[in-house]
C-alpha positions in Angstrom: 80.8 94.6 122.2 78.7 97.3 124.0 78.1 96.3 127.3 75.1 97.8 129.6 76.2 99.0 133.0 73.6 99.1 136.2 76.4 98.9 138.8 79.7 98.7 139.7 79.5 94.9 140.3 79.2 95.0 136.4 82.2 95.8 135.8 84.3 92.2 135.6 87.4 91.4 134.3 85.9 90.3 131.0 84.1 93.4 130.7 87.3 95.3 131.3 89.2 93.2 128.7 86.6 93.9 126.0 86.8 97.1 126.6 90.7 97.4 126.7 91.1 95.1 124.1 88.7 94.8 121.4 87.7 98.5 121.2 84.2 97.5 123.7 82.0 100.3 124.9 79.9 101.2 128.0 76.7 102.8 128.5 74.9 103.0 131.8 70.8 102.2 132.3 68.3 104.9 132.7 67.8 103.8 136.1 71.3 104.0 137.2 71.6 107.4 135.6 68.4 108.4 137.9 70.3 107.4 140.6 72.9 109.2 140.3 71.0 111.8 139.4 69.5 111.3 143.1 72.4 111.1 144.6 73.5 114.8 143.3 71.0 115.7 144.9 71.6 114.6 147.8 75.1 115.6 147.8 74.2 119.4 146.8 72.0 119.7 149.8 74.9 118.7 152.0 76.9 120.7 150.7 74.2 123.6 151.0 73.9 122.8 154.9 77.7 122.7 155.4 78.6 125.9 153.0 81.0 126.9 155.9 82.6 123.5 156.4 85.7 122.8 154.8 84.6 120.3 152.3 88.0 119.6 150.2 87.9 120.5 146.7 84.3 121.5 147.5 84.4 124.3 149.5 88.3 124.5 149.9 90.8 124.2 147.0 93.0 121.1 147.0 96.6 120.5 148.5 97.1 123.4 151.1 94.7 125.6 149.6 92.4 123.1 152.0 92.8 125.0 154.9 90.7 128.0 153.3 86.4 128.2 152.4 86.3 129.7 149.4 84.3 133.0 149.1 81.1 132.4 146.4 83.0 133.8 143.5 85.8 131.7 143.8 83.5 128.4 144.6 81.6 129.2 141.3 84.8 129.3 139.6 86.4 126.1 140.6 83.7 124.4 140.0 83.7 124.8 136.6 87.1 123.0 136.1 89.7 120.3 137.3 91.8 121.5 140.4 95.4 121.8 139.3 98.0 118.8 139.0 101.2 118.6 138.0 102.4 117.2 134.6 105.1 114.9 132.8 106.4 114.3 129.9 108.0 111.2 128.0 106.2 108.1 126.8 102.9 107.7 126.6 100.8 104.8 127.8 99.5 102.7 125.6 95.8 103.1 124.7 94.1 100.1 126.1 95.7 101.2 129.7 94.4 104.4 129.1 90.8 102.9 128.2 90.8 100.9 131.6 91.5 104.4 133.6 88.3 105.4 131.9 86.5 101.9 133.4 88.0 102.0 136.4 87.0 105.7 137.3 83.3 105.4 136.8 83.4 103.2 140.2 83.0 106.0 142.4 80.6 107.6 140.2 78.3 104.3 139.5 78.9 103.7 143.4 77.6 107.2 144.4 81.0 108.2 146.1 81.4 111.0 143.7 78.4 112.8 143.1 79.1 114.0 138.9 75.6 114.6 137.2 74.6 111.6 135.2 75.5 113.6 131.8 79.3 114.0 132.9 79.2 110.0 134.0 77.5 109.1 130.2 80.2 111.7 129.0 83.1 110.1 130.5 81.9 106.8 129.5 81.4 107.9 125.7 84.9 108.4 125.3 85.8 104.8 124.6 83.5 105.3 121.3 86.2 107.7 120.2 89.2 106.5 117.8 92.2 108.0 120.3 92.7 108.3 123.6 94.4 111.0 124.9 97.8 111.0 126.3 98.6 110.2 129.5 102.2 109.8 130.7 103.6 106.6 131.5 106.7 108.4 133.7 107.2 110.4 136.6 104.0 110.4 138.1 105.1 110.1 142.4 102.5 112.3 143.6 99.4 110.2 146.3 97.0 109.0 143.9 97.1 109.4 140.5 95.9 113.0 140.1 98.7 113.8 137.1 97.6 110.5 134.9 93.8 111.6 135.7 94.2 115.4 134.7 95.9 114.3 131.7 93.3 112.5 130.6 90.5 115.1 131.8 91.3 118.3 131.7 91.2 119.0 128.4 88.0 117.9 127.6 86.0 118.9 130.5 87.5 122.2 132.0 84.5 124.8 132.1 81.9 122.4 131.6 81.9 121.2 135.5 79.8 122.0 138.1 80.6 122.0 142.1 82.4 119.1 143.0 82.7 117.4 139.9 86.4 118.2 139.2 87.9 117.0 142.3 85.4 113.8 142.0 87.2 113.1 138.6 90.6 114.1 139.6 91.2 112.6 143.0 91.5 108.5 144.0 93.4 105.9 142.6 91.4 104.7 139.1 95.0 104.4 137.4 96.3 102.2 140.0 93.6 99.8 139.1 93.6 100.0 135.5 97.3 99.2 135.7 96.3 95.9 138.3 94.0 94.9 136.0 96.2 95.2 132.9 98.6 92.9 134.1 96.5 90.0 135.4 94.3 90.5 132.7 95.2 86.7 130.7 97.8 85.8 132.6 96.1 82.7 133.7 96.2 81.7 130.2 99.9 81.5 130.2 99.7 79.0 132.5 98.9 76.2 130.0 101.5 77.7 127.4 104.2 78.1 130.1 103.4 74.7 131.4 104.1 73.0 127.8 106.9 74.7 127.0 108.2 73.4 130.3 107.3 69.3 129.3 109.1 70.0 126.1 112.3 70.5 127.8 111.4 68.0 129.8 110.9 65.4 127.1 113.9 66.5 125.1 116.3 65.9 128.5 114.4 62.8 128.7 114.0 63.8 132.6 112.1 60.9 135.1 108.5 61.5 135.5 109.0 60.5 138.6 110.1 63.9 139.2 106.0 64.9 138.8 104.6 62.2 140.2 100.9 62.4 141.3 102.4 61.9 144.8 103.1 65.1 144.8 99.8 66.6 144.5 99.2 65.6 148.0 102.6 66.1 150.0 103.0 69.7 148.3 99.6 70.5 149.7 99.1 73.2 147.2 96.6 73.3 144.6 98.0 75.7 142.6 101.5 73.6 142.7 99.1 70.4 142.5 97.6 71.6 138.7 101.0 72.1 137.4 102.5 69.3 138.3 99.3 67.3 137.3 99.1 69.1 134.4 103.2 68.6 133.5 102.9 64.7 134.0 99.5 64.5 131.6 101.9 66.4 129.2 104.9 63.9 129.4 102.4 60.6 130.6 101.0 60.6 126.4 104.5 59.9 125.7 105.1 56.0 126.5 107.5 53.4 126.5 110.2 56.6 126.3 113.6 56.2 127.2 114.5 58.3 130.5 117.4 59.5 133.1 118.7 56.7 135.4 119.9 59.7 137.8 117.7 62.6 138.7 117.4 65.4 136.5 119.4 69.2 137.7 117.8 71.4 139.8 116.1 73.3 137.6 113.9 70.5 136.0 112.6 69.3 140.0 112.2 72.9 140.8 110.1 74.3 137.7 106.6 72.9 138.8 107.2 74.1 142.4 107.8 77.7 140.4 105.0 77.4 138.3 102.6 76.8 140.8 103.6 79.8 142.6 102.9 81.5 139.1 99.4 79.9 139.0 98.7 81.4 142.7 100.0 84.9 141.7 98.0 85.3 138.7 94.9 83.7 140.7 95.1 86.4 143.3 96.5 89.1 141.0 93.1 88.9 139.0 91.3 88.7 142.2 93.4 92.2 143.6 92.1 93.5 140.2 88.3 92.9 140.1 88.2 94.7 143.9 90.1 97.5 143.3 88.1 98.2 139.8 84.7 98.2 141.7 86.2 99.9 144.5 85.2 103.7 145.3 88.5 105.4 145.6 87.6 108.9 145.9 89.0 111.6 148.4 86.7 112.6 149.6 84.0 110.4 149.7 80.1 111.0 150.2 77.7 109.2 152.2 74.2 110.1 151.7 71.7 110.4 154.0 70.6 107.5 154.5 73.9 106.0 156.0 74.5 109.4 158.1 71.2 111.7 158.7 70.2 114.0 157.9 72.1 115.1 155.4 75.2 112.8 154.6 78.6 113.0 155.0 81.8 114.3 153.2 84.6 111.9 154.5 88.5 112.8 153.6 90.2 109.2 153.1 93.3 107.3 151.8 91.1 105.8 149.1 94.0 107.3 146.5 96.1 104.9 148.1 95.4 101.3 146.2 97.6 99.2 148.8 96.7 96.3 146.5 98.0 97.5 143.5 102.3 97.8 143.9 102.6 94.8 145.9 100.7 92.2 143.6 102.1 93.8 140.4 105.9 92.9 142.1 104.6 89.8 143.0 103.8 88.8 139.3 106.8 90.7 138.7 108.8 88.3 141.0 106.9 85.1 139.7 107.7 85.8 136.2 111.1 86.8 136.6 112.0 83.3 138.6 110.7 81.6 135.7 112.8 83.7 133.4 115.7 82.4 135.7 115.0 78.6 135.8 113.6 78.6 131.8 117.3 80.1 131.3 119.0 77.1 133.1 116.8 74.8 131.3 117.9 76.5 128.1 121.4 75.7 128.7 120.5 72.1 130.3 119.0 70.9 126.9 121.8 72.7 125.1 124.9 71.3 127.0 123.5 68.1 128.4 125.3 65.0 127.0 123.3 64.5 123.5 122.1 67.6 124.0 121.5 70.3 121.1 124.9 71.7 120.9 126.1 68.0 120.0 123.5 67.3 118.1 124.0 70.5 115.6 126.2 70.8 113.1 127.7 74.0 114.0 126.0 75.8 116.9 123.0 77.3 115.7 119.9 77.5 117.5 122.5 75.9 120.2 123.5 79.7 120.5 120.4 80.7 121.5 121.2 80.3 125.4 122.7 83.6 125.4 119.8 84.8 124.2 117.9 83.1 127.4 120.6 84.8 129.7 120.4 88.1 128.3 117.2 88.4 128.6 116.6 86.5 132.2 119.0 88.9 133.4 117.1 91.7 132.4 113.9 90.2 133.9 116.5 90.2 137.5 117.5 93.4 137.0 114.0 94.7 136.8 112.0 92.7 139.1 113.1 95.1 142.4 110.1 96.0 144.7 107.9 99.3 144.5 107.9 100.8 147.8 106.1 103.6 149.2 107.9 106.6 148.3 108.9 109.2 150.6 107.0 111.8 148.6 107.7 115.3 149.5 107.0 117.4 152.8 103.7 118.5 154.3 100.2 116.9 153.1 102.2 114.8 150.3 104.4 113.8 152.4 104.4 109.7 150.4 103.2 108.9 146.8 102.3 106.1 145.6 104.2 104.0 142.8 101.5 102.5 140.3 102.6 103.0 137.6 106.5 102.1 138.0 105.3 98.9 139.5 103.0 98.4 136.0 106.0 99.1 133.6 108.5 97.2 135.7 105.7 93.9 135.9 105.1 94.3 131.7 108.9 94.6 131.1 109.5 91.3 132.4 106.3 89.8 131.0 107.8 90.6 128.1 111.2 89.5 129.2 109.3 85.8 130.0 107.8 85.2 126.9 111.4 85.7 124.7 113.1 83.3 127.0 110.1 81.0 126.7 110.3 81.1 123.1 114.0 80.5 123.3 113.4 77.1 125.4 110.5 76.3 123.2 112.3 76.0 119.7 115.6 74.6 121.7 113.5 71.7 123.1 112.0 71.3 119.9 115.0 71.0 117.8 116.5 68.9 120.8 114.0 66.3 120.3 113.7 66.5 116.3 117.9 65.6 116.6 117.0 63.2 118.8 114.5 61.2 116.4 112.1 62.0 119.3 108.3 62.6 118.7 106.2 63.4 121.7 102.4 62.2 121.6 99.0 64.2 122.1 99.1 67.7 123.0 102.2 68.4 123.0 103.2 66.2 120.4 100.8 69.1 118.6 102.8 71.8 120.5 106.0 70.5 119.2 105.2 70.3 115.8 103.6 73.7 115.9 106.8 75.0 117.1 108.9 73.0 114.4 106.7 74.3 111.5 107.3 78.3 112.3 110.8 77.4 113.5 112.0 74.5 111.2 115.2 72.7 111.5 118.1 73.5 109.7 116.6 77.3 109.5 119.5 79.6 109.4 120.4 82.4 111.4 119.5 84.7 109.2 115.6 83.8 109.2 116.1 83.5 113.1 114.7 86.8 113.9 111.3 86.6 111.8 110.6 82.5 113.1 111.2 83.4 116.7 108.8 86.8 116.5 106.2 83.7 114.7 107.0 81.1 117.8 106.5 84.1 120.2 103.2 84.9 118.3 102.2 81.4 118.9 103.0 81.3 122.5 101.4 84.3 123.3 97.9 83.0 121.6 98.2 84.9 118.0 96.0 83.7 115.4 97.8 81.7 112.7 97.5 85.0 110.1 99.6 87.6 112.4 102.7 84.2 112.9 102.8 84.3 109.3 103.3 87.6 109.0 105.8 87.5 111.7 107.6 85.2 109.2 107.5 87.4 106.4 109.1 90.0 107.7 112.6 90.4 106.9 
């Protein structure tokens, strides 16, 4: 979809996943563009009136260079090209991160933070209506802000085509940091539903007491994100009638899922909420204020705006909530495995019964990973921290990735557990369940159990029915 941008408050989360996503493009209104256009203006006569002033990466060059105006021929020069920034090497990021830097840095521009001429702006935006995006390196960026992902991505394409200011406008703030926020959170809510299933499967293959989710429990956790999943767990089970259950409470790990889950469903709530501020967010070191929020002229204001204090700590918080599921979806593996009639009784010869290493290996890489981002050190001097973004990012998608195997794992376990049985479930998740047998069949050998758990995988993760099938060709 092309989508028509007249502000910054345009920019939502849907906009951002069309764009990411589906290949979506932006182009900003005539009137914006004359705004911005006005606000060059603006900025040019500050800078005009302050031509002595150590504007950074105006008049001054960046990092120490700073403490020094820049003589005319050496203005006119930088201005024509990104300051310099270090550079990496290694993997790549994938291209629909990459897209979202280019969202998230026309903030400041749309904002009037950084004053670029509307033709860089409609430039900058025309690059998602090319095939590629450049590379940008996922690794080893520690400097404050995310001038090495941004100069990657620049550089190339714009150096000697700047004018005064521009460069450091594009180069400086923390655009990656938000692109990476926003990547994460973006659909995460819509694993709520899938995660939640999964969950009642087990449930109703253990045959555990829905009096573990009773509706009482809505009110005494006082929690509404804990309140939906458990409402939503018991609706799951509640279709399901007249089935028989546990005398005895059910282990630990069945009465502390919805708890868990809950927490999930507040992570992802205020991860996407973290991610729609910080992509409207101006960013930019330094940032101008025109003249009519500080006469005459304006103002050119150093700030910590390349600092996105929102971004590391919610991406290890999804981080932490997904890897806790990992952990209890693991136990639950093995619960409906080993439990008395469970699947490794049930089975022949343990099969799909083996699968709970699987869980385990994979849980424990979801523990392994799941450490905290902190402010780093940094070097010495101006740079004396850095900021983490993009670790936080990788570490956050790794045990994403890490939660949907093991989900998979307890989805075709609880399935087969209850197709032993002679169990159906009802409803929706009788639905689910049969989904789940029908890509992962009983009696499928292990042979065919790398293709049927890439097509269950598919299916939990919201691919259409074409790309599971395909999952299940391969060999």
């Amino acid at each position: 979809m092309h989508h028509i941008i007249d502000s910054a408050q345009d920019i939502t989360l849907e906009v951002f996943e069309d764009v990411t996503r589906n290949a979506g493009t932006l182009e900003i209104t005539n009137d914006l563009r004359q705004r911005i256009d006005t606000r060059r203006a603006e900025f040019l006569n500050y800078v005009e009136h302050n031509r002595e002033s150590r504007l950074y990466g105006i008049t001054t060059m960046h990092h120490v260079g700073a403490k020094n105006v820049m003589d005319d021929a050496a203005l006119a020069e930088y201005g024509t090209r990104m300051p310099a920034s270090g550079s990496s090497f290694g993997p790549g990021l994938p291209d629909r991160v990459v897209r979202g830097i280019v969202v998230a840095r026309l903030a400041d521009f749309l904002n009037g933070t950084g004053c670029l001429r509307s033709v860089t702006v409609d430039r900058i935006a025309g690059m998602l209506s090319e095939p590629e995006m450049p590379y940008v390196p996922a690794r080893g960026c520690g400097e404050p802000g995310d001038i090495v992902p941004l100069g990657y991505l620049f550089r190339e394409r714009f150096n000697g085509t700047l004018q005064l200011g521009e460069g450091m406008a594009m180069i400086n703030g923390s655009p990656v940091a938000a692109a990476a926020l926003a990547d994460a959170a973006l659909g995460a809510g819509r694993r709520e539903a899938t995660i939640e299933s999964v969950f009642a499967l087990a449930a109703f293959a253990a045959a555990a007491p829905l009096a573990h989710f009773d509706e009482a429990f809505e009110t005494l956790w006082d929690d509404e994100h804990q309140g939906k999943s458990v409402r939503g767990i018991r609706e799951l089970l509640g279709e399901s009638e007249g089935l028989q259950q546990l005398t005895y409470q059910a282990p630990v790990s069945f009465r502390s899922t919805p708890r868990v889950l809950g927490a999930l469903r507040r992570s992802h709530a205020e991860a996407e909420r973290a991610a729609l501020i910080s992509l409207r967010a101006s960013s930019n070191n330094p940032a101008f204020l025109g003249p009519d929020q500080r006469p005459p002229y304006g103002a050119v204001l150093s700030n910590g705006g390349y600092h996105n204090s929102l971004a590391s700590p919610t991406l290890d918080s999804l981080a932490r909530s997904w890897a806790d599921t990992t952990q209890l979806f693991s136990a639950l593996t093995s619960q409906v495995t080993e439990m008395p009639g469970g699947l490794l009784h049930l089975e022949p010869e343990a099969e799909v019964a083996a699968l709970y290493h699987v869980a385990t290996g994979w849980s424990e890489e979801a523990r392994a990973t799941a450490s905290p981002t902190l402010i780093s050190l940094g070097n010495s001097g101006q740079t004396d921290t850095g900021t983490l973004d993009l670790l936080a990012w990788r570490k956050a998608d790794e045990v994403r990735y890490a939660l949907e195997a093991v989900t998979t794992v307890l989805a075709v376990v609880s399935a087969h557990t209850a197709r032993r049985k002679g169990l159906q479930p009802a409803g929706q998740l009788g639905d689910f369940h049969n989904t789940v047998l029908e890509l992962f069949p009983v009696g499928t050998k292990p042979v065919d159990f790398h293709p049927s758990l890439a097509a269950v995988r598919d299916f939990l993760c919201g691919a259409p029915a074409q790309v599971r099938q395909e999952s299940r060709s391969q060999s």
